[in-house]
C-alpha positions in Angstrom: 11.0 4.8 -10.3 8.6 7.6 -10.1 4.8 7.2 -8.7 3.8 7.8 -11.9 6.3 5.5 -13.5 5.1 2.8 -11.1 1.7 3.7 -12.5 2.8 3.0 -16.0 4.8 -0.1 -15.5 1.8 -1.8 -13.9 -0.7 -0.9 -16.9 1.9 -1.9 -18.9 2.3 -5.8 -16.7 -1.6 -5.7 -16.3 -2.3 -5.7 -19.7 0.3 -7.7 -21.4 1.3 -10.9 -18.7 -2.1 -10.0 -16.5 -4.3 -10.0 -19.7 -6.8 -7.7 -17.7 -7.5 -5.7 -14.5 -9.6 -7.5 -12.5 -13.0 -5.8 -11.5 -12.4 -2.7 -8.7 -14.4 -4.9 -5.8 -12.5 -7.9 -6.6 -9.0 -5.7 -6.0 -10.6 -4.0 -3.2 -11.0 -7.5 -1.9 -7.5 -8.2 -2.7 -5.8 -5.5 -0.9 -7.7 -6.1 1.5 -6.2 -9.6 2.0 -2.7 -8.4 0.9 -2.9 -5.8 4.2 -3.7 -8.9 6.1 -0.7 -10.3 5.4 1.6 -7.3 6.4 -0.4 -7.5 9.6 0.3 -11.0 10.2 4.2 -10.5 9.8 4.4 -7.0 11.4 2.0 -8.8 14.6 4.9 -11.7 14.7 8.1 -9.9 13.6 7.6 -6.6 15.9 4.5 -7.3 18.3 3.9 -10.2 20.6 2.8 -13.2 18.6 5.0 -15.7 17.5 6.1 -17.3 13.9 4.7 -20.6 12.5 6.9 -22.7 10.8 4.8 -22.3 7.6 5.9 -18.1 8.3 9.3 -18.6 8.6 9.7 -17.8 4.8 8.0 -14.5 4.9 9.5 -11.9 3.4 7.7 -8.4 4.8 9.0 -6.2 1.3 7.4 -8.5 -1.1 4.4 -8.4 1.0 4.4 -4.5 0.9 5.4 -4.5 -2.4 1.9 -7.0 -3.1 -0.4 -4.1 -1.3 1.8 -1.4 -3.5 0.8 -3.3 -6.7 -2.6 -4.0 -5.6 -3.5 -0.1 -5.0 -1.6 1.3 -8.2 -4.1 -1.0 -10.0 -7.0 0.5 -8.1 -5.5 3.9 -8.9 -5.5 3.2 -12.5 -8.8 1.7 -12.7 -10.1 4.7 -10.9 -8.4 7.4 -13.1 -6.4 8.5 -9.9 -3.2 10.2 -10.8 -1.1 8.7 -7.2 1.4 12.0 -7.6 -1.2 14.4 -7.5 -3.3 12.4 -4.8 0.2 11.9 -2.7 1.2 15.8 -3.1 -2.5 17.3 -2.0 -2.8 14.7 1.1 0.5 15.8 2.7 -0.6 19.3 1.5 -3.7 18.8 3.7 -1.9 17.0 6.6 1.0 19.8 6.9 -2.1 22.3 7.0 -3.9 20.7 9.4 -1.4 19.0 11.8 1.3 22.1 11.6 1.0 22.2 15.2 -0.7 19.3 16.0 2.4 16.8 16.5 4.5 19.3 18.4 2.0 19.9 21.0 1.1 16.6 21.6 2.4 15.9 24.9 2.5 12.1 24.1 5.2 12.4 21.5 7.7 14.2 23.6 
Protein backbone atom coordinates (compact mmCIF):
# COMPACT_ATOMS: atom_id res chain seq x y z
CA UNK A 1 0.00 0.00 0.00
CA UNK A 2 1.12 3.34 -1.10
CA UNK A 3 1.24 6.67 1.31
CA UNK A 4 -1.33 7.88 -0.67
CA UNK A 5 -3.35 4.68 -0.63
CA UNK A 6 -3.01 4.62 3.08
CA UNK A 7 -4.40 8.10 2.86
CA UNK A 8 -7.39 6.87 0.97
CA UNK A 9 -8.19 3.78 2.91
CA UNK A 10 -8.40 5.84 6.12
CA UNK A 11 -10.90 8.51 4.63
CA UNK A 12 -12.60 5.72 3.34
CA UNK A 13 -12.69 3.74 7.31
CA UNK A 14 -13.14 7.32 8.89
CA UNK A 15 -16.16 8.06 7.17
CA UNK A 16 -18.02 4.87 6.84
CA UNK A 17 -17.24 2.69 10.37
CA UNK A 18 -15.70 6.02 12.17
CA UNK A 19 -18.78 8.17 11.17
CA UNK A 20 -16.54 11.34 11.40
CA UNK A 21 -12.92 12.74 11.92
CA UNK A 22 -12.65 13.83 15.11
CA UNK A 23 -11.71 17.65 15.69
CA UNK A 24 -7.71 18.24 14.66
CA UNK A 25 -6.83 19.19 18.64
CA UNK A 26 -8.69 16.26 19.75
CA UNK A 27 -6.24 13.92 17.27
CA UNK A 28 -3.37 16.05 18.14
CA UNK A 29 -4.23 14.90 21.60
CA UNK A 30 -4.50 11.44 20.49
CA UNK A 31 -1.26 10.98 18.83
CA UNK A 32 -0.02 12.43 21.32
CA UNK A 33 -1.11 9.61 23.68
CA UNK A 34 -0.60 6.97 20.97
CA UNK A 35 3.43 8.06 21.00
CA UNK A 36 3.23 7.57 24.66
CA UNK A 37 2.49 4.27 24.27
CA UNK A 38 5.43 3.33 21.76
CA UNK A 39 7.53 5.06 24.39
CA UNK A 40 6.37 2.95 27.19
CA UNK A 41 7.11 -0.43 25.20
CA UNK A 42 10.31 0.82 23.41
CA UNK A 43 11.44 2.18 27.40
CA UNK A 44 10.67 -1.64 28.63
CA UNK A 45 11.40 -3.81 25.58
CA UNK A 46 14.95 -2.02 24.57
CA UNK A 47 15.89 0.47 27.52
CA UNK A 48 16.15 -0.26 31.20
CA UNK A 49 12.64 -0.37 32.64
CA UNK A 50 10.96 -3.45 33.14
CA UNK A 51 7.39 -4.96 31.98
CA UNK A 52 4.21 -4.99 34.12
CA UNK A 53 2.11 -7.89 33.97
CA UNK A 54 -0.70 -5.77 32.62
CA UNK A 55 2.30 -5.07 29.46
CA UNK A 56 2.97 -8.36 28.78
CA UNK A 57 0.40 -8.25 25.93
CA UNK A 58 1.77 -5.42 24.13
CA UNK A 59 2.21 -5.70 20.77
CA UNK A 60 4.85 -2.62 19.57
CA UNK A 61 3.41 -2.90 15.55
CA UNK A 62 -0.08 -2.31 16.40
CA UNK A 63 0.96 0.48 18.55
CA UNK A 64 2.99 2.00 15.58
CA UNK A 65 0.50 1.16 13.39
CA UNK A 66 -2.17 3.36 16.12
CA UNK A 67 0.31 6.66 15.75
CA UNK A 68 0.34 5.77 11.68
CA UNK A 69 -3.49 5.95 11.65
CA UNK A 70 -3.68 8.78 14.01
CA UNK A 71 -1.34 11.18 11.73
CA UNK A 72 -2.82 10.04 8.18
CA UNK A 73 -6.08 11.40 9.76
CA UNK A 74 -4.34 14.70 10.71
CA UNK A 75 -2.84 14.73 7.23
CA UNK A 76 -6.18 14.51 5.70
CA UNK A 77 -7.90 16.90 7.88
CA UNK A 78 -5.14 19.20 7.08
CA UNK A 79 -5.08 18.84 3.21
CA UNK A 80 -1.52 17.42 3.50
CA UNK A 81 -0.64 15.24 0.61
CA UNK A 82 1.93 12.57 3.03
CA UNK A 83 3.87 11.67 -0.51
CA UNK A 84 4.64 14.97 -1.34
CA UNK A 85 5.37 16.04 2.38
CA UNK A 86 7.61 12.61 2.71
CA UNK A 87 9.56 13.33 -0.76
CA UNK A 88 10.45 17.32 0.01
CA UNK A 89 11.54 16.45 3.82
CA UNK A 90 14.19 13.83 2.76
CA UNK A 91 14.79 16.28 -0.20
CA UNK A 92 15.70 18.91 2.57
CA UNK A 93 17.48 16.46 4.90
CA UNK A 94 19.85 14.96 2.00
CA UNK A 95 20.59 18.73 1.27
CA UNK A 96 21.31 19.71 4.41
CA UNK A 97 22.93 16.66 6.17
CA UNK A 98 24.96 15.55 2.80
CA UNK A 99 27.97 15.69 4.89
CA UNK A 100 26.78 16.10 8.08
CA UNK A 101 26.53 12.28 9.20
CA UNK A 102 29.86 11.34 7.64
CA UNK A 103 31.76 13.77 9.45
CA UNK A 104 30.34 13.25 12.69
CA UNK A 105 32.93 11.69 14.56
CA UNK A 106 30.38 10.06 16.90
CA UNK A 107 28.91 7.82 14.27
CA UNK A 108 32.19 6.20 13.30
Amino acid sequence: MTIEEAQQVVDRWINTTGIRYFNELTNTAILMEEVGEVARIMARQYGEQSFKKSDQEVNLADEMADVLFVLICLANQTGINLTEALEKNLEKKSIRDADRHRNNEKLK
